[in-house]
C-alpha positions as CSV (number, residue, x, y, z in Angstrom):
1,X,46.3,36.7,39.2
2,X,46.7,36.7,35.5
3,X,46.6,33.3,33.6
4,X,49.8,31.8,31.8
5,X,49.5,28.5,29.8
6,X,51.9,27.2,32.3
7,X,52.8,27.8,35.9
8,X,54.9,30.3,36.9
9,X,57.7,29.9,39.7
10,X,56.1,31.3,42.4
11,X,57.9,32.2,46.3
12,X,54.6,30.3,47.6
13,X,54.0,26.8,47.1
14,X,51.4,26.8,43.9
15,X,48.3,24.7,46.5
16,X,46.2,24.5,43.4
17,X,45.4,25.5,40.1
18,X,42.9,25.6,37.1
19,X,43.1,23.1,34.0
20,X,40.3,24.3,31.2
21,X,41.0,24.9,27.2
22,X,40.8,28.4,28.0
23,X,40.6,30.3,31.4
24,X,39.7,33.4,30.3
25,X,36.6,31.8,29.7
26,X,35.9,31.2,32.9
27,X,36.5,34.7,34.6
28,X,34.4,34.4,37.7
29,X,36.2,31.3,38.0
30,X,39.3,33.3,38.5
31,X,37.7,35.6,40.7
32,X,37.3,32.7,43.1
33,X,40.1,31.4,42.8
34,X,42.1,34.2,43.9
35,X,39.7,34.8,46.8
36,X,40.2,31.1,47.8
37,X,44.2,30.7,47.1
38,X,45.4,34.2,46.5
39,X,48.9,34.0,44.5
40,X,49.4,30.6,45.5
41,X,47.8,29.3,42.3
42,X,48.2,28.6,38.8
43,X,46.4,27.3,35.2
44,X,47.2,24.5,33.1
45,X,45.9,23.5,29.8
46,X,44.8,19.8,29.2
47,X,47.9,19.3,27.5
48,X,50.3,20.5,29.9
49,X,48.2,19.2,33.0
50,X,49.1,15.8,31.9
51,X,52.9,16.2,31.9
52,X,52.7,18.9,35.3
53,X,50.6,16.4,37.7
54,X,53.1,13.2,36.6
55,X,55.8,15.9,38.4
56,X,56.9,16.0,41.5
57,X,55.9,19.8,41.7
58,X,52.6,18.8,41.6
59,X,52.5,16.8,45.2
60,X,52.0,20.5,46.7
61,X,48.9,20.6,44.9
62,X,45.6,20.8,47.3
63,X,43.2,20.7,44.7
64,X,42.5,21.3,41.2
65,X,39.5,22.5,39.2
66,X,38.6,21.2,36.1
67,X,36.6,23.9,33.9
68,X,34.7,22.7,30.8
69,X,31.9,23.7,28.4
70,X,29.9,22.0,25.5
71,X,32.7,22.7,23.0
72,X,35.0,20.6,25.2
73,X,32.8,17.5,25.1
74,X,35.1,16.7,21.8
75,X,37.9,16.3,23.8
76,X,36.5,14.3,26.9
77,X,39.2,11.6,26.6
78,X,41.8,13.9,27.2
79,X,39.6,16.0,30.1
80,X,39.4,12.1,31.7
81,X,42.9,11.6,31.4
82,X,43.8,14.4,33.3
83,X,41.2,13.7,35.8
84,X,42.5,10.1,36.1
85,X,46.0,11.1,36.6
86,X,45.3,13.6,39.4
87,X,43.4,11.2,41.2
88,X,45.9,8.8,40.6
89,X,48.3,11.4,42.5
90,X,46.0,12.1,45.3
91,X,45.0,15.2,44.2
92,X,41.4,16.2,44.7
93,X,39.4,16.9,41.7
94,X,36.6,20.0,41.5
95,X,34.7,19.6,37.9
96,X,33.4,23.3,37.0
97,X,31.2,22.5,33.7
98,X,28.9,24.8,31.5
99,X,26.4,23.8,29.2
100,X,27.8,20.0,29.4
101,X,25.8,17.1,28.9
102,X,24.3,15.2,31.4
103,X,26.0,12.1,30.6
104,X,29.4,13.9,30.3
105,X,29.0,15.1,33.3
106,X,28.2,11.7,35.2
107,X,31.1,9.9,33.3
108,X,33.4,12.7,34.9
109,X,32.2,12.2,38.5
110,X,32.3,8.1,38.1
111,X,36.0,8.9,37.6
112,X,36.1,9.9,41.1
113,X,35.8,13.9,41.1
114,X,35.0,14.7,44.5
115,X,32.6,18.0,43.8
116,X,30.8,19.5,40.5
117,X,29.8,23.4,40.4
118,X,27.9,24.8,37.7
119,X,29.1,27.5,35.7
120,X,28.7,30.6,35.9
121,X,29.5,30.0,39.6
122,X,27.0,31.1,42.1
123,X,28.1,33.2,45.1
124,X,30.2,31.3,47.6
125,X,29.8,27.7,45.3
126,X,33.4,27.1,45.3
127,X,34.0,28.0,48.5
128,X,31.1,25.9,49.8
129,X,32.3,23.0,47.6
130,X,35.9,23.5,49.4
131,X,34.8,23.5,52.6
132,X,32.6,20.0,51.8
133,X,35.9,18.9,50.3
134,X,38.2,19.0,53.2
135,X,35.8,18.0,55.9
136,X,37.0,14.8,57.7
137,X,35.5,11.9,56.7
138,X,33.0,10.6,59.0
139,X,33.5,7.3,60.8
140,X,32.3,4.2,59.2
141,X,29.7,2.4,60.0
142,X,29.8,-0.9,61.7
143,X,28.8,-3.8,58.9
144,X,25.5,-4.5,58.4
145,X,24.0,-7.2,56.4
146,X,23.3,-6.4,53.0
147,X,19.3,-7.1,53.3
148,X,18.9,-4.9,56.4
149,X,15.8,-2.6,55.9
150,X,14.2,-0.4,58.2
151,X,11.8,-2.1,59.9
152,X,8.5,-1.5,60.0
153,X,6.8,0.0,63.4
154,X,3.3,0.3,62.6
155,X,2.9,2.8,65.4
156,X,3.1,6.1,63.3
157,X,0.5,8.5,62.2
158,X,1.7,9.7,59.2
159,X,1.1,13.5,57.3
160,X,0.1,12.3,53.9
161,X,1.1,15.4,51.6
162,X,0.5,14.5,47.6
163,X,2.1,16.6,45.2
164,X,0.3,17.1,41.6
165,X,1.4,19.5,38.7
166,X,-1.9,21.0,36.9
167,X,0.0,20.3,33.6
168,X,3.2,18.3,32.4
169,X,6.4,19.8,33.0
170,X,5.2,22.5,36.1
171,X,7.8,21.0,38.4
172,X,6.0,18.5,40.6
173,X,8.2,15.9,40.9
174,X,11.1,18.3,41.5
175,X,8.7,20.2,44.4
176,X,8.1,16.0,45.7
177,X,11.5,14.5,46.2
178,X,13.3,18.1,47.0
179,X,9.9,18.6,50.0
180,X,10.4,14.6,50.7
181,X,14.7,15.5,51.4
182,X,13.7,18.3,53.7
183,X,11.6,17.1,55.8
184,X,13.8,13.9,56.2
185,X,16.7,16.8,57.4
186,X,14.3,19.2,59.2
187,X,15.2,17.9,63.2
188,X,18.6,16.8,63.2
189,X,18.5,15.7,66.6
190,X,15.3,13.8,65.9
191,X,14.9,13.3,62.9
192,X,11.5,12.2,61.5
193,X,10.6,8.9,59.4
194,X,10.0,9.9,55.8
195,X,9.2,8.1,52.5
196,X,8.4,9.5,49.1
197,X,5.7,7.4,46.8
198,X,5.9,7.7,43.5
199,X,2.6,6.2,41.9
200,X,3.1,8.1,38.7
201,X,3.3,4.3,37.4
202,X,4.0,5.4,33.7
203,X,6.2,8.3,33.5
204,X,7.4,8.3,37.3
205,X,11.0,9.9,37.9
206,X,11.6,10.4,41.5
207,X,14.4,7.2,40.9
208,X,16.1,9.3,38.0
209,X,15.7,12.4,40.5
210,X,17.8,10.7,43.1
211,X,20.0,8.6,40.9
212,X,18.1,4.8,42.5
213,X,17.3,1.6,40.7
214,X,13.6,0.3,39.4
215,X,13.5,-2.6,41.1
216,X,10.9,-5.6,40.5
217,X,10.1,-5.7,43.9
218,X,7.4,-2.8,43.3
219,X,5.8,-4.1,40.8
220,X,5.1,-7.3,43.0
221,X,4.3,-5.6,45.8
222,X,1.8,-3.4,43.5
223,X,0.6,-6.4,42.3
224,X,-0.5,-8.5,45.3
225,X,-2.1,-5.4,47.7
226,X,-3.5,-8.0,49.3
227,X,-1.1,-10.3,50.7
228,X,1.0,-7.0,51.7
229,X,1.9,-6.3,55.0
230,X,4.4,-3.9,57.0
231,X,7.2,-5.7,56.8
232,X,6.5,-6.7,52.3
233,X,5.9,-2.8,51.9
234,X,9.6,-1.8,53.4
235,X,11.0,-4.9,51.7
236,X,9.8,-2.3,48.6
237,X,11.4,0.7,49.7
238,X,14.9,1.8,49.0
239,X,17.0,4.3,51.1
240,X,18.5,7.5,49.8
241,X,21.3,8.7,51.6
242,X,19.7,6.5,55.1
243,X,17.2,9.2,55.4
244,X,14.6,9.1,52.7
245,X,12.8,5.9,51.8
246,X,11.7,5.7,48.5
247,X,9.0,3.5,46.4
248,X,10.2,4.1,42.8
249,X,7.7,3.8,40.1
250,X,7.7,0.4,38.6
251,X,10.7,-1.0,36.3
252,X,8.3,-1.1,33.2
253,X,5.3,0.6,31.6
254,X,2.3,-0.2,33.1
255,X,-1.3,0.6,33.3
256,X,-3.0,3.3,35.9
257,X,-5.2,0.7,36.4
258,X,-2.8,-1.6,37.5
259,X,-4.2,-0.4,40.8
260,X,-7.4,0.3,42.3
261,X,-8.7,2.6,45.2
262,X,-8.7,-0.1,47.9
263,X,-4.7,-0.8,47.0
264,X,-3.9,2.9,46.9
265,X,-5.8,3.2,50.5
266,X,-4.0,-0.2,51.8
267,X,-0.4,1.3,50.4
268,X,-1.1,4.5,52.3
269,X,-2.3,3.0,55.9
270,X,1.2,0.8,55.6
271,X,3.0,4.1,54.8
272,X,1.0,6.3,57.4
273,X,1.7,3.4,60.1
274,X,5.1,3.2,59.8
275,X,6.5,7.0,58.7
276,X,6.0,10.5,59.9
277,X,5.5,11.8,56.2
278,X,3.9,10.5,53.6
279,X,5.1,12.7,50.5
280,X,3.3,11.0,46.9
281,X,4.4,12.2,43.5
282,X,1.2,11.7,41.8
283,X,0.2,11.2,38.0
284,X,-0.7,14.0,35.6
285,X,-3.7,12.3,34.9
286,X,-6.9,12.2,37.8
287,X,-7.3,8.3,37.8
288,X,-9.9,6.3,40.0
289,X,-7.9,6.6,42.8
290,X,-7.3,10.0,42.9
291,X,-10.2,10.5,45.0
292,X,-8.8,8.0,47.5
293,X,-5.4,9.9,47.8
294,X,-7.3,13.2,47.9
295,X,-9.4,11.9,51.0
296,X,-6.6,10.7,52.9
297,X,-4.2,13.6,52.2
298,X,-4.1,15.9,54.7
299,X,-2.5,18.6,52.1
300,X,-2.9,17.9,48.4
301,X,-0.3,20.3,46.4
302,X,-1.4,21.6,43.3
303,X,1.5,23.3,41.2
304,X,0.8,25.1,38.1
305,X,2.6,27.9,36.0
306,X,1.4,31.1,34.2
307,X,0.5,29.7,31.6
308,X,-3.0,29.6,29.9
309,X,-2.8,25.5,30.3
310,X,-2.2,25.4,34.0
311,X,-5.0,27.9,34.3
312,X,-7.7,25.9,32.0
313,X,-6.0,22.6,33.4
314,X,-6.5,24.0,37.2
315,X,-10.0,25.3,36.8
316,X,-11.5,22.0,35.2
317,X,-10.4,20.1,37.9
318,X,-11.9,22.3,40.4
319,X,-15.3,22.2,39.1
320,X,-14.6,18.4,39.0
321,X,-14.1,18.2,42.5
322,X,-17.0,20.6,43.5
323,X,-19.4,18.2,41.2
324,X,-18.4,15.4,42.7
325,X,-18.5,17.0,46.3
326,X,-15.0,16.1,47.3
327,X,-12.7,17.8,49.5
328,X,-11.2,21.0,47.0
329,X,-10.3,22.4,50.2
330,X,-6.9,20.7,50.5
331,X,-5.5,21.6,47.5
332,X,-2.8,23.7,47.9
333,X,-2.0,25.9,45.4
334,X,2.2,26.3,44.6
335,X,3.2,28.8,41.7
336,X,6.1,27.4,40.0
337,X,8.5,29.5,38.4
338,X,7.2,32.4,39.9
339,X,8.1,36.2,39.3
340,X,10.7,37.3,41.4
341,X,10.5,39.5,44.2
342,X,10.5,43.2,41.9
343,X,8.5,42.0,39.2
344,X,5.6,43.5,40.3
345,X,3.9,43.0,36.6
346,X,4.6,39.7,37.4
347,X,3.3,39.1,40.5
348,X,0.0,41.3,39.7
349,X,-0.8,38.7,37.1
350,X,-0.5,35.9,39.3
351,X,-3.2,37.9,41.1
352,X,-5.4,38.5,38.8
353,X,-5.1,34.3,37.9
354,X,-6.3,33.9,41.3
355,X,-9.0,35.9,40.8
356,X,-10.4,34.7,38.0
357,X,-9.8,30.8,39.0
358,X,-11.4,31.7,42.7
359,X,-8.5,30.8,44.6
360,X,-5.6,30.9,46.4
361,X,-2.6,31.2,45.4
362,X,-0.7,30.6,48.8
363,X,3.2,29.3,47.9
364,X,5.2,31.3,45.3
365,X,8.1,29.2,44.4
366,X,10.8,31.1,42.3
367,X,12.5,29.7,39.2
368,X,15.9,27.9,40.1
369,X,17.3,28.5,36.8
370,X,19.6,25.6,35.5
371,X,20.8,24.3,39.0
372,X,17.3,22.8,39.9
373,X,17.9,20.5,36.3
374,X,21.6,19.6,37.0
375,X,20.8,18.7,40.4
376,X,18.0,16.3,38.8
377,X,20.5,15.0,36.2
378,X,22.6,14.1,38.8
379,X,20.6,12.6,40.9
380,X,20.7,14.7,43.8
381,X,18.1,17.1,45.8
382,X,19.0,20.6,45.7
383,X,20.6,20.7,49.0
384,X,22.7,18.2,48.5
385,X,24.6,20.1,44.7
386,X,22.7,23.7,45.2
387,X,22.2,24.3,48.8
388,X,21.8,28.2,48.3
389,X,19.4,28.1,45.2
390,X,16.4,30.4,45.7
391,X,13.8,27.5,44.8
392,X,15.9,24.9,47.4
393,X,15.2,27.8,50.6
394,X,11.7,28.0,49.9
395,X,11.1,24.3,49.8
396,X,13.4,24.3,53.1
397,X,11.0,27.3,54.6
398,X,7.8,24.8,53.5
399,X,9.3,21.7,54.7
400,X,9.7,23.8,58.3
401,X,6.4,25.5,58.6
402,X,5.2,21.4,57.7
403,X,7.0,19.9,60.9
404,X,6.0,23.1,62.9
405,X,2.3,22.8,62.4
406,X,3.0,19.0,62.6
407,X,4.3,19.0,66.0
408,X,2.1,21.6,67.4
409,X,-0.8,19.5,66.4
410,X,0.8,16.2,68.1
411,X,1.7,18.3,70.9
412,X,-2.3,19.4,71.7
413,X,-3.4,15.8,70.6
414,X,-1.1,14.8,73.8
């Protein structure tokens, strides 16, 4: 349907319509519009949305989505005023943004818009986003006091799977919570126990990555090892979404020697004991206690790029390991970024980096493009604001073959 700047009468009820600066800028936008709506639908600019949604007209209206890009962030009074008044009319809110800022974008959604989809719009996002939409809420939950925690069983034996990038910026954190989310939603009819450890002490960001407070009850707990039990190390945790449990990385900077192998072993026997899997986002650096974590892992993940730095990074650390006679047999190797399915230049490189490194290069992640840093903006895993992203499935196909091997093991052990 072709835009006007203001609705046209229409035989249909108009059920929604788009309110952006310009929607020609937005032409997939349209496209999925008119897939979702067909005629019944119409555009508004910010100006006119504000007098149309005070109208009775607009109590037909379903739904509206809000498009924006960086040049609108100059305007993002007048974007919240029209966001404000439709929610003040019941009307559900769908933010479509481009290039916006991460902290325009969260002001937006504090407002109270119910979905965000990136532009340009991936296949099926806004009717994925529609159908989240208009799902009927779920029930709520009887009250519960404000300090319940889950409680500690003790009678687990954890998977202990450590992720660690082989340079800064190679994803791992990213690959950590988004593995840590999966596993937590891999048996919906049992789900198993997970928690996510973030001992990158310094520079941790699993709490940015799922949008969760740095609370002083880490550093405490990090600070007495000793006097920590069960029941102090869940006091420590904090829920995401009532299926992940999450140790954030302390409140302020502190020292990797803040703790030593025997509290790293003591923090992973409590999280073993009491949770099916044990994912840890590690530090860039290899620390004392690297060796302890390696030893009790029972998969360590090593992500790296193709890049000259991963490479030199990666094979150092390997002939570290051999030195020292410890177990370089669990690293993992996971290609970050990696060439896409036809790039066959691409992928013959990554072969020849094996090669040359002596290893395997067993996981071949592909890039995610700017979804996989929205989603961490926002404070969400990938399946939760990109559920059909490339990089999301194959963490979802690793999370799977995990549980698999996990429960065919338990099974024989039996």
């Amino acid at each position: 349907m072709s835009s006007t700047p203001a609705l046209r009468p229409e035989a249909a009820p108009i059920v929604a319509c788009t309110i952006s600066r310009d929607v020609q800028n937005f032409d997939l936008l349209i496209e999925d519009m008119e897939t979702e709506c067909g005629e019944a639908w119409g555009d508004l600019s910010f100006a006119d949305a504000r007098q149309f949604l005070a109208q009775p007209d607009a109590s037909h209206l379903k739904f509206v989505a809000v498009a924006i890009d960086n040049e609108d962030e100059d305007n993002l009074a007048g974007v919240v005023d029209v966001i404000r008044t439709a929610i003040k009319q019941g009307i559900k809110v769908i933010v479509i943004a481009e290039e916006v800022s991460p902290i325009a974008l969260h002001q937006l959604l504090k407002l109270g818009a119910e979905e965000f989809v990136p532009y340009p719009l991936p296949d099926g996002a806004l009717h994925d986003a529609l159908e989240r939409m208009n799902k009927p809420p779920a029930p709520a939950p009887e009250a519960q006091p404000a300090n319940q925690v889950l409680k500690a069983t003790g009678d687990r034996e954890g998977v202990i799977l450590p992720v660690q990038g082989m340079a800064g910026g190679n994803g791992a954190t990213t690959f950590a919570v988004n593995l840590a989310w999966e596993l937590a939603n891999i048996d919906k009819k049992s789900p198993p126990r997970v928690c996510i450890l973030d001992l990158d002490l310094q520079h941790g960001s699993v709490s940015t990555y799922l949008d969760l407070p740095r609370r002083e009850a880490v550093y405490e707990m990090l600070s007495d090892t000793e006097g920590m039990d069960s029941e102090s190390f869940m006091l420590a945790l904090q829920p995401f979404n009532e299926k992940l449990h999450v140790l954030t990385a302390p409140s302020d900077l502190l020292p990797l020697d803040l703790i030593n192998p025997a509290d790293v072993a003591k923090i992973l026997e409590v999280a073993r004991t009491n949770f099916d899997y044990v994912v840890v986002d590690m530090p860039k650096t290899f620390v004392q206690w690297t060796e302890t974590v390696l030893h009790e892992a029972h998969v360590y993940f090593a992500l790296l790029e193709q890049d000259m730095r991963s490479a030199q990074n990666c094979l150092r650390i390997i002939r570290a390991l051999k030195g020292e006679e410890l177990p370089y047999e669990k690293l993992r190797y996971v290609m970050n970024r990696a060439p896409g399915q036809f790039d066959l230049s691409g992928k013959s490189r990554i072969k020849r980096m094996a090669e040359s490194l002596d290893i395997d290069i067993e996981l071949l992640m592909p890039d995610g493009g700017k979804q996989v840093t929205q989603s961490n903006d926002h404070g969400l895993p990938l399946a939760e604001s990109a559920a059909k992203n490339a990089l999301r499935k194959e963490i979802q196909k690793l999370a799977k073959s995990v549980h698999e091997v996990n429960q065919s093991v338990a099974s024989k052990a039996a």
